[in-house]
C-alpha positions in Angstrom: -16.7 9.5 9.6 -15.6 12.9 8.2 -18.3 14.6 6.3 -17.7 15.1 2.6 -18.1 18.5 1.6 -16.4 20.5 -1.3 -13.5 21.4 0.4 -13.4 17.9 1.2 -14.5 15.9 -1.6 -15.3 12.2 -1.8 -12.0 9.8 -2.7 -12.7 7.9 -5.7 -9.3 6.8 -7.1 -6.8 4.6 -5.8 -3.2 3.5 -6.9 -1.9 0.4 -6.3 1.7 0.0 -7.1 2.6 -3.0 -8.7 5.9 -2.4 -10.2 7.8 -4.4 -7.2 10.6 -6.6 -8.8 9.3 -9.3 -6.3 12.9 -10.4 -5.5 11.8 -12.4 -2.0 8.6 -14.3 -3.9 11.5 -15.5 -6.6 13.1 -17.2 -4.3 12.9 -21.0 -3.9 11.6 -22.3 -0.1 10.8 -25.8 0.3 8.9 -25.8 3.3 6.1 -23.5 1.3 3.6 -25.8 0.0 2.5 -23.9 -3.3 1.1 -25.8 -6.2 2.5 -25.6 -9.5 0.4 -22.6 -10.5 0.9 -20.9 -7.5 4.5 -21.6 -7.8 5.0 -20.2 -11.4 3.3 -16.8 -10.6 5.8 -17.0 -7.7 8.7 -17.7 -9.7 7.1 -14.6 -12.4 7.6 -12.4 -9.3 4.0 -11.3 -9.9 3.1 -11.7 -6.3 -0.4 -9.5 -7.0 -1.7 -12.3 -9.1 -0.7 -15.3 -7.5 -4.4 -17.4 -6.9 -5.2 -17.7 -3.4 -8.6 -18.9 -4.1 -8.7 -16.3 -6.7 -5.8 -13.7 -7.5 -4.5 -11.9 -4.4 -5.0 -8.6 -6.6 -8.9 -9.2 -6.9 -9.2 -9.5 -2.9 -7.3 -6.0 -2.8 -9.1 -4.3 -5.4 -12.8 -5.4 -4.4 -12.1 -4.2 -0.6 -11.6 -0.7 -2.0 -14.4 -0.7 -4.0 -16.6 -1.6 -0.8 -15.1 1.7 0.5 -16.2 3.8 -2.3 -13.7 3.6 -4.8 -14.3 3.9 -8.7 -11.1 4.2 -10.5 -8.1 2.3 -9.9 -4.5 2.6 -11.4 -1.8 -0.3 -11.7 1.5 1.1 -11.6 3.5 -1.5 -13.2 6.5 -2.1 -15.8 7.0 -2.3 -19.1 7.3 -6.1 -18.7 4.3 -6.5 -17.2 1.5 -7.6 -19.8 0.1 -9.8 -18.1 -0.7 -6.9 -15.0 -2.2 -5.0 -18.5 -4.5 -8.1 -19.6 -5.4 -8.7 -15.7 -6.5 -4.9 -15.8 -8.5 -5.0 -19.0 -10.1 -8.3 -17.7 -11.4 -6.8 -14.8 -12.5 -3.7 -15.7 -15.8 -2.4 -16.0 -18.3 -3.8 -13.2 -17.6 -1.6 -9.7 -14.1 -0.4 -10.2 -12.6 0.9 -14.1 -8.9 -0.4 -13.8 -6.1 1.2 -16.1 -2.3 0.9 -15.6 0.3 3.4 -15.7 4.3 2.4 -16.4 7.0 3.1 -14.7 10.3 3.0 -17.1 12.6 1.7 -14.8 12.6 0.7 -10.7 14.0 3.9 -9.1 11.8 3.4 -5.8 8.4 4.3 -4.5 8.6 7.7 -5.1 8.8 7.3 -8.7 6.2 4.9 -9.3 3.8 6.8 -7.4 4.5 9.8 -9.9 3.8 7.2 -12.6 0.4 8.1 -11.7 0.4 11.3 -12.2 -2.2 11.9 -15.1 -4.2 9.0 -13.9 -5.3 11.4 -10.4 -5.1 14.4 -11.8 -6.9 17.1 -9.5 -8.1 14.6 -7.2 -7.0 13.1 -4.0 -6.1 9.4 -4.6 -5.5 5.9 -2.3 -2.0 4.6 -2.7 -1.3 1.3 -1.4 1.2 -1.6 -2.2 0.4 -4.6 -4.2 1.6 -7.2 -2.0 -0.7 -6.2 1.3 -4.6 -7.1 2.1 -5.4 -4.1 4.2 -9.5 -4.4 5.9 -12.0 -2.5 4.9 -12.1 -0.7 7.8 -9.0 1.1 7.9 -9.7 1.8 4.2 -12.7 3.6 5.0 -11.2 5.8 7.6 -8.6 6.7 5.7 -10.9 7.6 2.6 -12.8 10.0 5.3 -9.7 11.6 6.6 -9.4 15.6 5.4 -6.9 16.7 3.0 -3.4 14.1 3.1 -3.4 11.4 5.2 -1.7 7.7 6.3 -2.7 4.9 8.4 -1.1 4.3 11.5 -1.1 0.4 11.9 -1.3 -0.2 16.0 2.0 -2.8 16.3 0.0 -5.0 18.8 -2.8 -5.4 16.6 -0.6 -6.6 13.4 1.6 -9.2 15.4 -1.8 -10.9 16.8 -3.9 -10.0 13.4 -1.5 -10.7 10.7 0.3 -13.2 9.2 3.8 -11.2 10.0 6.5 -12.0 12.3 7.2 -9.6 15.3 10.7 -9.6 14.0 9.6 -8.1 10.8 6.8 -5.4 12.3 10.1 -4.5 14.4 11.4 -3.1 11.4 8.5 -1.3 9.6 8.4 3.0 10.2 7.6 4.1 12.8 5.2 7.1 12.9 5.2 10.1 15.1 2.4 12.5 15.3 1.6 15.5 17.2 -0.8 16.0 20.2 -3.3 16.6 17.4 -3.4 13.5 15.5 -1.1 15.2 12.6 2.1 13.6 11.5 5.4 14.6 12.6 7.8 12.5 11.2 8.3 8.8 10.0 11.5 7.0 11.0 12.2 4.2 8.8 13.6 0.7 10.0 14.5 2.1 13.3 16.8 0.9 15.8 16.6 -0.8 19.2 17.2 2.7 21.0 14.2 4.7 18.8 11.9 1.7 19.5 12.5 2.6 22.9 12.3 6.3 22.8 9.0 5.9 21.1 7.6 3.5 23.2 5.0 0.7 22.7 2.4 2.4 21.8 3.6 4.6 18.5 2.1 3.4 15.2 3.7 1.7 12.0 3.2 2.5 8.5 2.8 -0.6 6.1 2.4 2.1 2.8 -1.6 3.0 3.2 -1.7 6.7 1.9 -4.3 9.4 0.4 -2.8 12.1 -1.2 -3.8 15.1 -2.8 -2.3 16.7 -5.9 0.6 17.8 -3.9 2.6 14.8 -3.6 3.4 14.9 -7.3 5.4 18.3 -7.2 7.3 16.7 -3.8 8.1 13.3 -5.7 9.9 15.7 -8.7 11.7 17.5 -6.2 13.1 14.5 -3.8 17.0 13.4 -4.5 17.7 9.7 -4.1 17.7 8.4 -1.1 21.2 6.6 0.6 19.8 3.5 -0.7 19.7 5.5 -4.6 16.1 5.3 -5.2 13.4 8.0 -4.5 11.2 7.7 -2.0 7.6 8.2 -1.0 8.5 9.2 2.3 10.9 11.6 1.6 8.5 13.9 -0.8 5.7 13.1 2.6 8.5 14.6 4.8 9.1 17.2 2.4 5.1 18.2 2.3 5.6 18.2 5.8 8.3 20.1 6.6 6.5 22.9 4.1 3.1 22.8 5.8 1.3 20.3 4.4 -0.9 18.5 7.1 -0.9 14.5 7.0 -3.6 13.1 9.5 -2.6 10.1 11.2 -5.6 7.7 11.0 -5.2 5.0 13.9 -6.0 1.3 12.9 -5.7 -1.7 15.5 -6.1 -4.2 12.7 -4.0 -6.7 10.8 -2.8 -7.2 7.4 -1.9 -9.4 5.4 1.4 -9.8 3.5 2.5 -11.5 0.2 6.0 -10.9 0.4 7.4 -14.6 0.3 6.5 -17.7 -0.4 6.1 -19.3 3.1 2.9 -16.2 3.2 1.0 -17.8 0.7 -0.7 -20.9 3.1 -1.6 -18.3 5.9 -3.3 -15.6 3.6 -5.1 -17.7 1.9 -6.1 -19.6 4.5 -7.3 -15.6 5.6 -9.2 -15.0 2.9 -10.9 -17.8 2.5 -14.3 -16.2 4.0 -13.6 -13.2 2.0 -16.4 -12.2 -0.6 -15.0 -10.3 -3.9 -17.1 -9.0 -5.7 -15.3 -6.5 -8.8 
């Protein structure tokens, strides 16, 4: 584990982005058995709090306070109250959890500057909503130097997770330098740059720390060819101006709320899990 020093000081605060319009946990699928709470909170698009023993959110935010975090932001819309009354209600044991809004869905890159006062001067966690990442790849990530991601080994997450092979196919991939750094990340490649890559190149799945830096990169990025702004593009950016990103390996699963049909197998993961908030 990195030493913490004053050049590299303890991470403390995380960000989970909760703003997702949830448009694949909307959708109806009959062979997902959900019951009828599970299936309104589905139907919400609230995919954080559906109850998987407990909300799925309470799973994500007690794992990061077993690596050391304090402060946690929701970023979330101006919809959603009842992420603001989840936050209140949780607050105050291990973890103080606030919420920041973003106005309107213009992409990752956005809602992480949503966050903006909530980090401050500090290096901060950013991680999706929707996604149970273990402990241990937290904790290597909150003891990399300066910026970093988690590079998820693709083996690991078809035999650990609860994802298809089809799907992992399609995540970004990451290339790094002979010295661990980050290069570039190539999102949903194609047949020919899974090939060029090879087996053994890393995926993201969206597990970051960031220092104050990637606020000035997400006010500089233009919208992507999809039209929204995007994380990546304000990394790529900090890259491409000298900013070092450390690659931090992980052969580990995780898993996903994306859809309905992932609700019976991540539960069924977490069942052993203890929360404490």
């Amino acid at each position: 584990m990195t030493e913490q020093t004053p050049s590299n000081p303890a991470v403390r605060r995380a960000v989970i982005l909760a703003r997702g319009l949830g448009t694949r946990m909307r959708k109806a699928d009959d062979a997902a058995q959900l019951d009828e709470k599970q299936a309104a909170v589905a139907a919400s698009g609230v995919k954080a709090l559906i109850d998987v023993g407990r909300p799925f959110l309470d799973y994500v935010i007690s794992v990061l306070a077993d690596v050391g975090i304090t402060e946690i932001c929701l970023v979330i819309g101006p919809e959603h109250d009842v992420l603001r009354e989840y936050a209140a209600a949780v607050s105050g044991d291990r973890v103080t959890v606030t919420t920041a809004v973003q106005a309107e869905p213009l992409g990752t890159g956005d809602a992480v500057a949503a966050a903006r006062d909530f980090a401050g001067d500090q290096r901060v966690i950013v991680l999706n909503s929707d996604n149970y990442y273990p402990r241990e790849a937290l904790a290597a990530l909150a003891a990399a130097p300066g910026s970093a991601l988690v590079g998820f080994d693709r083996e690991a997450l078809v035999t650990d997770s609860n994802i298809p092979a089809e799907r992992i196919r399609a995540f970004a991939l990451v290339a790094a330098d002979g010295g661990g750094h980050l290069r570039d990340i190539v999102e949903k490649p194609d047949a020919a740059t899974l090939a060029a890559y090879g087996d053994s190149a890393p995926v993201s799945m969206n597990a970051w720390l960031f220092t104050p830096a990637i606020f000035d990169a997400c006010a500089r990025i233009e919208p992507s060819v999809r039209g929204e702004l995007e994380i990546i593009d304000a990394v790529r950016l900090l890259v491409a101006e000298g900013e070092t990103f450390t690659v931090v390996p992980a052969a580990v699963g995780v898993l996903d709320m994306s859809s309905r049909g992932d609700v019976a197998a991540v539960q069924g993961a977490l069942a052993g899990i203890e929360v404490r908030l």
